[in-house]
N, C-alpha and C positions, 0 to 999 in steps of 0.2 A: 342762694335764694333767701336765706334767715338775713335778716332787717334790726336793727337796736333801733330802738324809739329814744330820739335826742332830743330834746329841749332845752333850750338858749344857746343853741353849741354844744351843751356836753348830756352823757347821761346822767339821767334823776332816779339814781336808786337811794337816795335818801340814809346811805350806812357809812361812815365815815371812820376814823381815827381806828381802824382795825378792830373794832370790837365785834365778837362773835355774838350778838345777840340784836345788834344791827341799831340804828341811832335810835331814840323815843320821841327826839323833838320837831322829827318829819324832814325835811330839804333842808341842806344843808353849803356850806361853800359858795354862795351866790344864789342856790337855784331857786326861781319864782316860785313863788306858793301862790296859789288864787284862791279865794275865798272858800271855795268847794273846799278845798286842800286844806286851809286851816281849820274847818269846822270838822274834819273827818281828824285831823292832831289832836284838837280839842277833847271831841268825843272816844280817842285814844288812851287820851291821858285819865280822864272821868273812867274810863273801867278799867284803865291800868290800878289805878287808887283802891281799889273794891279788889281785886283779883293780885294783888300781889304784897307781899311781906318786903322789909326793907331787903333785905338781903336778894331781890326777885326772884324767892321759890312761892310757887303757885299758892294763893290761898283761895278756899271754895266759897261758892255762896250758898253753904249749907250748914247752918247751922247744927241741924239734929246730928250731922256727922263727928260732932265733938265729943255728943256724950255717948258716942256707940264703944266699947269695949275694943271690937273687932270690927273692921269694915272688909267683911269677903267678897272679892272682886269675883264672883260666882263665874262669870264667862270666861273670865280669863285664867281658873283654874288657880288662881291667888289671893293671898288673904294678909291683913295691915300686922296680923299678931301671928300668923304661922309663916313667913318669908321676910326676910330684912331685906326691905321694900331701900332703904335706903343706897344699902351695900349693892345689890342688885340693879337697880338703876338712877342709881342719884348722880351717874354722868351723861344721862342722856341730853341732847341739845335738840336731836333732829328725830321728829317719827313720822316714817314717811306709811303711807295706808293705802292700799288696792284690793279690788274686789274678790282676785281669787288665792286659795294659799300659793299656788306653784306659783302665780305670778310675785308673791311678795317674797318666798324663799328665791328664785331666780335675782330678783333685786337686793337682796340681800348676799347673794355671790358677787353680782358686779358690782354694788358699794366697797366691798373689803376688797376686792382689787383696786379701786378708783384711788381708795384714801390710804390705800398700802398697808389696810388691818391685817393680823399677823394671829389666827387661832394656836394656843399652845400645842406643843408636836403629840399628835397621835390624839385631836380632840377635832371634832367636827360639828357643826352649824346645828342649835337645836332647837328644836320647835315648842319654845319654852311655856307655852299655851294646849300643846296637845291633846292632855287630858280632862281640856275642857271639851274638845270635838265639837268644838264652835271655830273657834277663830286661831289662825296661827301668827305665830310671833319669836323673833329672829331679831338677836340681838347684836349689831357690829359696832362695839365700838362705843360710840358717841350716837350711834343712830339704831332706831326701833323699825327694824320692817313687818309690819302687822295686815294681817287679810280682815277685811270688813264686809264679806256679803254684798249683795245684791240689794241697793233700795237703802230708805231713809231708815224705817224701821231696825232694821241688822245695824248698818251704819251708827243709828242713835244709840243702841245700849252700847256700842263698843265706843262710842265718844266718852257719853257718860264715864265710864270705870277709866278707859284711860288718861283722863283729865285727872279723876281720884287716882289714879297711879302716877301721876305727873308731882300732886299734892303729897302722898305719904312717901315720897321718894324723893321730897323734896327737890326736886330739879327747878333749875336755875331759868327762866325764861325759855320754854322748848320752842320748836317751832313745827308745826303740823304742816303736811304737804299730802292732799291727796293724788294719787297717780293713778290714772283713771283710761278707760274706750270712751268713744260717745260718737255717735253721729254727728257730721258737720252740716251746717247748713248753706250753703253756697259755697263750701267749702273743698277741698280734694281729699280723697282717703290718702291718710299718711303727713296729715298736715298736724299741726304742736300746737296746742289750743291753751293758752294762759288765762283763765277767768278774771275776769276783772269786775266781774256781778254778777250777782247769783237769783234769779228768777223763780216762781212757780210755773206752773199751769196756765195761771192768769195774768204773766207778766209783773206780777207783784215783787217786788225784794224784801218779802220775809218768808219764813218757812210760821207755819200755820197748824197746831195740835191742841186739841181737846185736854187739857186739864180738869178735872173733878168735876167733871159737866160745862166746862164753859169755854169757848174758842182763848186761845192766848197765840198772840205775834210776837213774835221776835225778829228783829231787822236781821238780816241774810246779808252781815258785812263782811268782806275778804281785805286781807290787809292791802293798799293800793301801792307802798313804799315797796314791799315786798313782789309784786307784780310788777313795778317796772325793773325792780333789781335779776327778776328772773329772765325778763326780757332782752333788759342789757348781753345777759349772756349768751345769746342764741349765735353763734357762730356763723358769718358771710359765707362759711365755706361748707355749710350743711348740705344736703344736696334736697332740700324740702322747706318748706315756711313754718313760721314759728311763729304765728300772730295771739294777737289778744281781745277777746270780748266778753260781750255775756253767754252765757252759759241756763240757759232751760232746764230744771229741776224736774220730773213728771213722777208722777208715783203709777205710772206702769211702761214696759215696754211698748205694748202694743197699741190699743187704741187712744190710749193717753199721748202719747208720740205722733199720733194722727198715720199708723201705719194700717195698708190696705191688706195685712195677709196675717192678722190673727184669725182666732175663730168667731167673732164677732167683727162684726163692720157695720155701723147704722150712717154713716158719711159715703159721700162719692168721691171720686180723685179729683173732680175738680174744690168740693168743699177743702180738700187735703192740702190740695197746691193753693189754695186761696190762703187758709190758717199759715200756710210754713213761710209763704212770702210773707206775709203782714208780719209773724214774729223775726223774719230778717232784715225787714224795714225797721225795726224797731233796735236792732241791733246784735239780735239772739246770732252768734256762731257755730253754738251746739247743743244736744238734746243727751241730756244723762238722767242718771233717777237718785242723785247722793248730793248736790251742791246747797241745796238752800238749806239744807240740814248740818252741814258739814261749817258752810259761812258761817249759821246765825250761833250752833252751841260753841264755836272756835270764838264769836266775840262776845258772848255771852263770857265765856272765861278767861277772854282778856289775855288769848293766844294768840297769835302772829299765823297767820294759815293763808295755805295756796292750793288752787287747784290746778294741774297739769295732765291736761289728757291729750292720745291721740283719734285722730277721726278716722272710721273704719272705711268710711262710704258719705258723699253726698247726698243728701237726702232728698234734696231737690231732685235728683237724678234717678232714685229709685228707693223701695223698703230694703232689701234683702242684701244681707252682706257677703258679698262673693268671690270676696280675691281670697286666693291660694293662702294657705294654711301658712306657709314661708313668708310670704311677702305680708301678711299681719305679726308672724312672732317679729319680724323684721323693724314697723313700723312701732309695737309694742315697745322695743328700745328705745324708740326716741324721747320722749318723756324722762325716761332713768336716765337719759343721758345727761339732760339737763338738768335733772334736779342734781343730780352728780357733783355738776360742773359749782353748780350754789354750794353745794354741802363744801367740796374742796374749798373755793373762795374762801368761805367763813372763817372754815380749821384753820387756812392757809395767815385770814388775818390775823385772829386770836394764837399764832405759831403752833398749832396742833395737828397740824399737816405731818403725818406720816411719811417720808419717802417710801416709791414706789418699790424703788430696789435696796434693798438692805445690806449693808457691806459688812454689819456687824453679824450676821447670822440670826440667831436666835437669843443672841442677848441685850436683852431690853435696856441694865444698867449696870455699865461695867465695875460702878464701884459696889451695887451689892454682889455682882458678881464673886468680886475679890474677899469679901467677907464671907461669901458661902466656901470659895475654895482653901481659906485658910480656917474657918470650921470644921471644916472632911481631913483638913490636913492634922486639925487637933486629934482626930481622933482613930489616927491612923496608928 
């Protein structure tokens, strides 16, 4: 049922010559650019310039952060001058973010299966974040699985510090993927929702916050190269659809969603079904409470970001989400499936593919190998 979106004959994911951090100069090998397309390269490159070092490890648009001593990531229970921020993740490429902890440790076990990650014997997956009792974080690899809350708010501080953890750990061009639930809108529970714009309340594409008394916008962009490259890989032989649209931002579950069964209702169902058809005329395919916050601070620092959610329920169809507890942890996979299938790609282009099955056991390099064993053997 999963569909690749082709243009001119072939896919347009825009990443070419094997590099793990995917092309900067948009379509490539023939593919058409239209005008939209080169102005969205354009305005790529103008905050690529601002937000990166030649070397492409992240650089901030914060000044005052230079002359700080220490910069303590408070939520994240880390700090730039008590953790060698570098040593610890200066291989990350991929951080992938979901709302709950179990959901991002769970995806955190099937990436190190995916990519064939290999924890040392008698060491197990840890929740490197813990003792901040905010947010969990789970490191595999080349990849950050991090829980982000509920809502823009939770989401925003954990952007913020992990962007400044992206910077003092100097990492190389990451790339941000959030894996997300959301209601569909004309849509089937169980369907693979690729954003491809990120909306408010009011059908706008910025995300919209009060700074020191005064409103400030921020455009609400999502990489688009990167959304067809996720597309590309949706699999004919899925047994569910894997489409792409916009994506509705609310800052509440319930009456912000235009839902009939919080404890407040001042609309009728007809006011309800009128609002959710006009935002599907418009193009909206799902309703979440994290996208316009997650686009706008991801191009604000000049990160490569995607969102991948699945749909729980039609909302056209009703509020209340009601399929079997199995059949959502179920649908829950499909997201991680794909973002999987990207992560592999990448590693696979840049030769950093893991095999799945290991022949050599537990040794990573057989020639320090031989240097440890004739060390033991000096001193035998």
């Amino acid at each position: 049922m999963a569909t690749t979106e082709i243009m001119n004959g072939h896919t347009t994911n825009g990443y070419t010559n094997g590099n793990l951090n995917g092309a900067t100069n948009g379509a490539t090998n023939g593919d058409y650019i239209d005008e939209e397309d080169q102005k969205y390269i354009e305005e790529c490159e103008r905050i690529h310039k601002l937000t990166r070092y030649d070397d492409g490890s992240v650089k901030l648009r914060n000044p005052h952060l230079e002359l700080m001593d220490q910069d303590i990531l408070y939520h994240l229970a880390l700090g730039s001058g008590s953790h060698d921020l570098v040593e610890m993740f200066g291989d990350i490429k991929f951080v992938c973010m979901g709302g709950t902890p179990k959901r991002m440790e769970t995806f955190a076990h099937f990436i190190m299966d995916e990519i064939g990650y290999k924890l040392p014997a008698g060491t197990q997956l840890q929740d490197i974040s813990q003792f901040s009792y905010r947010y969990s974080m789970y490191k595999v690899g080349p990849v950050l699985s991090v829980s982000h809350g509920m809502g823009t708010p939770s989401l925003g501080i954990l952007l913020h510090e992990m962007i400044k953890l992206m910077y003092h750990a100097k990492c190389k061009d990451p790339v941000f993927i959030r894996i997300g639930t959301c209601g569909g809108i004309g849509v089937d529970g169980g369907t693979v929702i690729i954003s491809d714009d990120a909306v408010d309340g009011q059908l706008r594409s910025v995300y919209e916050v009060p700074i020191l008394g005064k409103m400030v916008q921020r455009p609400a962009i999502l990489d688009k190269r990167l959304v067809r490259e996720l597309k590309s890989l949706a699999d004919p032989e899925d047994p569910y659809d894997t489409i792409t649209g916009k994506t509705m931002c609310c800052n509440d579950f319930y009456e912000g969603q235009g839902r009939l069964d919080g404890a407040f209702c001042d609309f009728s169902e007809q006011e309800k079904m009128e609002f959710l058809n006009k935002i599907c005329d418009f193009g909206v395919v799902n309703i979440e409470m994290e996208a316009t916050i997650f686009a706008a601070l991801t191009h604000h620092a000049g990160i490569k970001a995607a969102i991948v959610c699945v749909a729980l329920l039609d909302r056209l169809k009703g509020d209340q989400v009601s399929s079997p507890k199995e059949v959502m942890n179920e649908w829950q996979i499909r997201p991680q499936a794909l973002v999987a299938r990207f992560i592999r790609k990448r590693l696979a282009q840049a030769g950093q593919l893991k095999p799945l099955l290991h022949s050599g056991g537990s040794i990573k390099s057989p020639r320090r190998f031989k240097l440890v064993q004739q060390e033991s053997e000096a001193h035998e």
